[in-house]
C-alpha positions in Angstrom: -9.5 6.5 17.9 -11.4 6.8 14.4 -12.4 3.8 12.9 -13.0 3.3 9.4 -15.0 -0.5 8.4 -16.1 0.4 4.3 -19.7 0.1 3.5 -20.8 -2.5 1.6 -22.2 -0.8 -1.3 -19.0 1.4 -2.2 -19.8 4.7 -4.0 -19.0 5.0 -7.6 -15.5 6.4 -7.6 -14.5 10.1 -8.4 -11.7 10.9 -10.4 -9.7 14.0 -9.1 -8.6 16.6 -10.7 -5.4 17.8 -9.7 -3.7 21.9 -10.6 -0.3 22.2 -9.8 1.3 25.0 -8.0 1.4 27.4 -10.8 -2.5 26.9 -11.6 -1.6 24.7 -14.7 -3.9 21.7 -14.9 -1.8 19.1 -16.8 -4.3 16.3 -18.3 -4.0 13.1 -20.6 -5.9 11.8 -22.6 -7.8 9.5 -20.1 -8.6 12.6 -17.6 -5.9 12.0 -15.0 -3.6 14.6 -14.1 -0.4 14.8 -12.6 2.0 17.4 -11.2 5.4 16.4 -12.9 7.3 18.1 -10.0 5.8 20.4 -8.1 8.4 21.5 -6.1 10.3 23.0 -8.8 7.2 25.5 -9.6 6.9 26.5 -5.7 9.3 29.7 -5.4 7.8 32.4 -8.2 7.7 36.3 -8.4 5.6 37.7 -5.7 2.6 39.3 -8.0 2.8 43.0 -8.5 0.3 44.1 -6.9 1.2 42.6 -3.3 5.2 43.4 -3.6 3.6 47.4 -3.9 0.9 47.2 -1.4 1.6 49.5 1.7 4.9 50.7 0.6 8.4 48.8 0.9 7.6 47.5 4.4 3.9 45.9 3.8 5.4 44.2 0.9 8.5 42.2 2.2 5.8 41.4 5.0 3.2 40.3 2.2 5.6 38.6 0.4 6.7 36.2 3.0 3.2 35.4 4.1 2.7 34.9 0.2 5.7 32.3 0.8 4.8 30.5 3.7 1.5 30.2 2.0 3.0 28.6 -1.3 5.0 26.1 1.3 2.1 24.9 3.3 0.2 24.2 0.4 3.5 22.1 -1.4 3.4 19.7 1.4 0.3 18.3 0.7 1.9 17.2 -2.7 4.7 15.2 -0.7 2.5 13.3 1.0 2.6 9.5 -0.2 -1.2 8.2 -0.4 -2.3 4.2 -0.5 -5.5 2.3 -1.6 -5.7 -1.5 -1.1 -6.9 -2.9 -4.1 -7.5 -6.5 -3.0 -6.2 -8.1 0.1 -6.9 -11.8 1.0 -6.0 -15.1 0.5 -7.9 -14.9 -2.9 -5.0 -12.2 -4.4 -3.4 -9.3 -3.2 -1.8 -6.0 -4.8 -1.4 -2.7 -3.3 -1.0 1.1 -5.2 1.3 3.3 -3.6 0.4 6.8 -5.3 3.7 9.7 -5.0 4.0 13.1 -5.9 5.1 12.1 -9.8 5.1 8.2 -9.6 2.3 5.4 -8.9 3.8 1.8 -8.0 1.8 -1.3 -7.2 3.3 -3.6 -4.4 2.0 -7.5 -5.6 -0.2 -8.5 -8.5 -2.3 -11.0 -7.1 -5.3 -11.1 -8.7 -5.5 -11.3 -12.7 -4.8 -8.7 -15.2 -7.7 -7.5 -15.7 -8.7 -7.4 -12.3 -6.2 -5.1 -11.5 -6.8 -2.9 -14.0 -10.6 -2.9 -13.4 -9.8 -1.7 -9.6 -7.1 1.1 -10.7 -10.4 2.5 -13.0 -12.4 2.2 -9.6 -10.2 4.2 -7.7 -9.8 6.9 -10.9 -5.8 6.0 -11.7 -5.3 6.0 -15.3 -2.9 2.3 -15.8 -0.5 4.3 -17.7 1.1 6.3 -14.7 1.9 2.4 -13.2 5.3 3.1 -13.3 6.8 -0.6 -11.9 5.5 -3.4 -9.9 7.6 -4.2 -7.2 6.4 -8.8 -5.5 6.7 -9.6 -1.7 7.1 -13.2 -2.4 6.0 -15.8 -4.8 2.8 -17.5 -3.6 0.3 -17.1 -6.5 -1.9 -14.9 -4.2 0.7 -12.5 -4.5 2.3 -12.6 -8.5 -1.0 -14.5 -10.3 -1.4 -11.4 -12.6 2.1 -10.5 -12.3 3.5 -11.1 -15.6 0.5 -10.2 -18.0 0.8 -6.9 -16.0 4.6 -5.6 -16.5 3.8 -6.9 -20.0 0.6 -5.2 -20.7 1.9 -2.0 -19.0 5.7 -2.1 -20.3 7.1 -1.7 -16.9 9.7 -3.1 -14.6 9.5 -5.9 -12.7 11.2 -5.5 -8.9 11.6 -8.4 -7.2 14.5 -10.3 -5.2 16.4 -13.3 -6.6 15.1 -15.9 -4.8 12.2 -14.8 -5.3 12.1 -15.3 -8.8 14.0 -18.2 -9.1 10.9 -19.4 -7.1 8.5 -17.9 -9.4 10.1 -19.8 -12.4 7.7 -20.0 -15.2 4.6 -18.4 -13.6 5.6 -15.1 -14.5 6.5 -16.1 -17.8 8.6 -13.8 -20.2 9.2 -10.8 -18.4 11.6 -8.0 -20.7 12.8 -5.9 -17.8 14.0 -7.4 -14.3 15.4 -5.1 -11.7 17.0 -7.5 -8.7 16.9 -5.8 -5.5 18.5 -7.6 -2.0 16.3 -7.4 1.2 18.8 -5.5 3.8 19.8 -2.7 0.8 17.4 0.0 0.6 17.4 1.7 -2.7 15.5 4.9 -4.4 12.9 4.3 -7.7 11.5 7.6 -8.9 11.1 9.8 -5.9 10.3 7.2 -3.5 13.0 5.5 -1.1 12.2 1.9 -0.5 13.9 -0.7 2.3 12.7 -4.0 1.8 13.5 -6.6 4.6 12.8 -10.4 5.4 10.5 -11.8 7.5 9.8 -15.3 8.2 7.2 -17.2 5.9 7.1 -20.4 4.1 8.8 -18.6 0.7 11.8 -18.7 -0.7 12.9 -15.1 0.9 9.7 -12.8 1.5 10.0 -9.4 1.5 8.1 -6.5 3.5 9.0 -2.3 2.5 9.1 0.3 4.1 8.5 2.9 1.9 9.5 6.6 2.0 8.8 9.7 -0.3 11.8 12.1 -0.7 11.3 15.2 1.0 8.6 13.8 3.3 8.6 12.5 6.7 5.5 10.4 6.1 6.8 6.4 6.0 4.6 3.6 4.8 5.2 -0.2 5.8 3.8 -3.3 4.2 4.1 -6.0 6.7 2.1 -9.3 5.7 2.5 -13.0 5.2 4.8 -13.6 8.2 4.8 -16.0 10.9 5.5 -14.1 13.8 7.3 -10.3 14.0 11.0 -10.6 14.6 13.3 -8.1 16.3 14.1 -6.7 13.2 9.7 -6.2 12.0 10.7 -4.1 15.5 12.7 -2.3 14.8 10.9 -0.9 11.1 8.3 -0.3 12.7 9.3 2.2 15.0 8.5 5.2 13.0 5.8 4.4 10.3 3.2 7.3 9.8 1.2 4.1 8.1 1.3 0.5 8.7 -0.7 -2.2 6.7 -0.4 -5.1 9.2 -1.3 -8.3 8.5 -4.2 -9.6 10.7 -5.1 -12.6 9.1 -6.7 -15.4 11.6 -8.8 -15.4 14.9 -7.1 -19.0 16.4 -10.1 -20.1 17.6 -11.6 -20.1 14.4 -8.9 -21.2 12.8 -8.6 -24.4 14.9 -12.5 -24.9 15.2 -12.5 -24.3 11.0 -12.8 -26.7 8.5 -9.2 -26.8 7.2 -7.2 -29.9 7.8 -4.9 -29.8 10.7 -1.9 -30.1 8.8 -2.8 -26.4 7.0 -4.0 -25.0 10.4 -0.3 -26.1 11.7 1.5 -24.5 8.7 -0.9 -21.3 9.5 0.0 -20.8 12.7 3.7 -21.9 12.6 6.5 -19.0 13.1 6.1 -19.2 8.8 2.8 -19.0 8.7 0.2 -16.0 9.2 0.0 -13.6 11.9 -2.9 -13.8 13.7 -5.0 -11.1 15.4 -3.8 -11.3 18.5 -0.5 -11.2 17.6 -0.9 -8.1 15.3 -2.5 -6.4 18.4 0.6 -7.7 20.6 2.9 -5.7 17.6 0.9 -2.7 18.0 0.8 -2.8 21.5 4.5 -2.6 21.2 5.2 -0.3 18.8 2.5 2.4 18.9 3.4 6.1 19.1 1.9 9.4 18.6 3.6 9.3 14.5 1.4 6.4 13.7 -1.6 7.8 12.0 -3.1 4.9 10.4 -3.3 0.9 10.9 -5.1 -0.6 7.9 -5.3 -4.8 8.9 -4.8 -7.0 5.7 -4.5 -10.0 4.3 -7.7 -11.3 6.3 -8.8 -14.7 5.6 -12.3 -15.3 4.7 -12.5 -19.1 6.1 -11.1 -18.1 9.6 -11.4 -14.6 10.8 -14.4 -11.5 10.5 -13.4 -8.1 9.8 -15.3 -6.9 12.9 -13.3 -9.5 14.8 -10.2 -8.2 13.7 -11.4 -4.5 13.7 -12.9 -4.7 17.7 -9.6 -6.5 18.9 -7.5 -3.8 18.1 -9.7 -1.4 18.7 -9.2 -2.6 22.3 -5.2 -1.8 22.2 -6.3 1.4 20.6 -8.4 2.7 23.2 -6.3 1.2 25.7 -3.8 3.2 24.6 -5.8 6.6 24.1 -4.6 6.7 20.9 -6.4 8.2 18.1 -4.9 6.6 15.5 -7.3 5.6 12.5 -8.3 2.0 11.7 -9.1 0.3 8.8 -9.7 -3.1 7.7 -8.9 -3.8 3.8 -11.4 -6.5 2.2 -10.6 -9.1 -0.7 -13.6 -8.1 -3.1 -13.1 -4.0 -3.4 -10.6 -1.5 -3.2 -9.8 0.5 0.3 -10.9 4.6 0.1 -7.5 6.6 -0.7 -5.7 6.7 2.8 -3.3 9.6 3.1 0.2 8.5 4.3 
């Protein structure tokens, strides 16, 4: 098992600097680059001087390696990557980063705030291409609406959901209604969201996949207790960010009144460590490459608490799967999907 806990002093950021397949480097203004399909620039003319190396033979034989080569090294382009910008009872949001498309999942904290972590993490705002909300607790849309408007992008959320939202998210130009149950495709990624139980008006978890990869993200937090359906998505996941948000004896021995502790731990409340561990216990395979807990809460659960209980399923399991804990104040390292 490799564990991941992020320092406390995070590094100042490095911004990458991508080439795509055919050497090109294609830059905006702001330094960020991006490959606007590099699957269509894979398959070229073999250069002259391998096709003619060694006679007729050689080459075909060159030329294929050449191939395979250009292949192996497209893959890495299909793989989705994540970074937790905030995650926490204080505001939430989450950048899912594709081959041509970025997409936060939740706008929790402010505007600004948002846009300060996407500098940290070197993502220029003007490749957000849509901001797609879970539910509508403010820790989850507080910086919603500035944000579609400040970016000019689409807002994705379910009707309910927005009904509930009412005049928090204020005037928002473009709406795009989807239904939890009906997976549908944005850009290149495929995305199922599904319903889980929690004290909203109908919260919503994805399961998120990038078109020509087998890699599958899911986003499962804010839910009382995992259903046979949470299950059954989670089957398959390459990546899960799994909410771990309370140890229950500090959340019973904490300060908050007994009447929030209730709603906490009730089947639409918060799932707690234990259970997250019970879920993983469950569900754990050798395609799940990375468990990053979320949504801790800061009143009623440690990140090493959270990070050494499932650390225990882990090794019980021989797995090596890597673990990570997401923190409210600063954003998560890139993790590769």
């Amino acid at each position: 098992m490799n564990t991941h806990v992020p320092k406390t002093n995070r590094d100042t950021p490095v911004k990458y600097k991508k080439k795509d397949l055919t050497g090109q480097a294609k830059e905006n203004k702001n330094g960020v680059v991006s490959i606007p399909n590099p699957q269509l620039s894979l398959i070229k003319p073999v250069p002259d001087e391998l096709r003619n190396r060694g006679g007729e033979g050689l080459g075909m034989r060159v030329y294929i390696y050449y191939l395979c080569v250009l292949c192996v090294s497209a893959v890495r382009y299909l793989h989705m990557k994540v970074c937790i910008l905030a995650s926490g009872s204080k505001g939430n949001s989450i950048l899912v980063s594709g081959s041509e498309t970025n997409i936060l999942i939740d706008a929790g904290l402010s505007c600004r705030k948002i846009l300060e972590r996407l500098n940290q993490v070197g993502v220029d705002e003007d490749s957000i291409k849509a901001l797609f909300i879970s539910h509508e607790h403010s820790d989850h849309i507080r910086g919603a609406g500035p944000i579609v408007r400040k970016l000019y992008i689409p807002l994705f959320i379910n009707q309910l959901t927005f009904n509930a939202a009412d005049y928090r998210l204020g005037k928002v130009d473009y709406v795009k209604f989807f239904e939890n149950g009906k997976p549908f495709t944005f850009n290149e990624f495929l995305i199922d969201p599904f319903s889980v139980p929690h004290d909203s008006a109908d919260n919503s978890c994805f399961k998120i996949q990038e078109r020509g990869s087998k890699q599958k993200l899911v986003i499962l937090t804010d839910l009382g207790y995992p259903t046979k359906l949470v299950k059954e998505k989670t089957k398959d996941p390459s990546t899960i960010i799994l909410e771990s948000n309370h140890d229950f004896d500090k959340l019973i021995n904490g300060p908050y009144e007994w009447w929030l502790k209730q709603r906490i731990k009730s089947k639409n409340g918060h799932l707690s460590n234990s259970q997250a561990c019970e879920l993983i216990d469950e569900i754990i395979n050798p395609n799940l490459k990375n468990i990053v807990l979320a949504h801790l809460s800061e009143e009623n659960n440690e990140p090493e608490i959270a990070h050494d209980e499932m650390s225990k399923i882990l090794n019980a399991k021989k797995s090596d799967c890597n673990l990570y804990v997401a923190y409210q104040h600063k954003p998560t390292d890139w993790i590769e999907v």
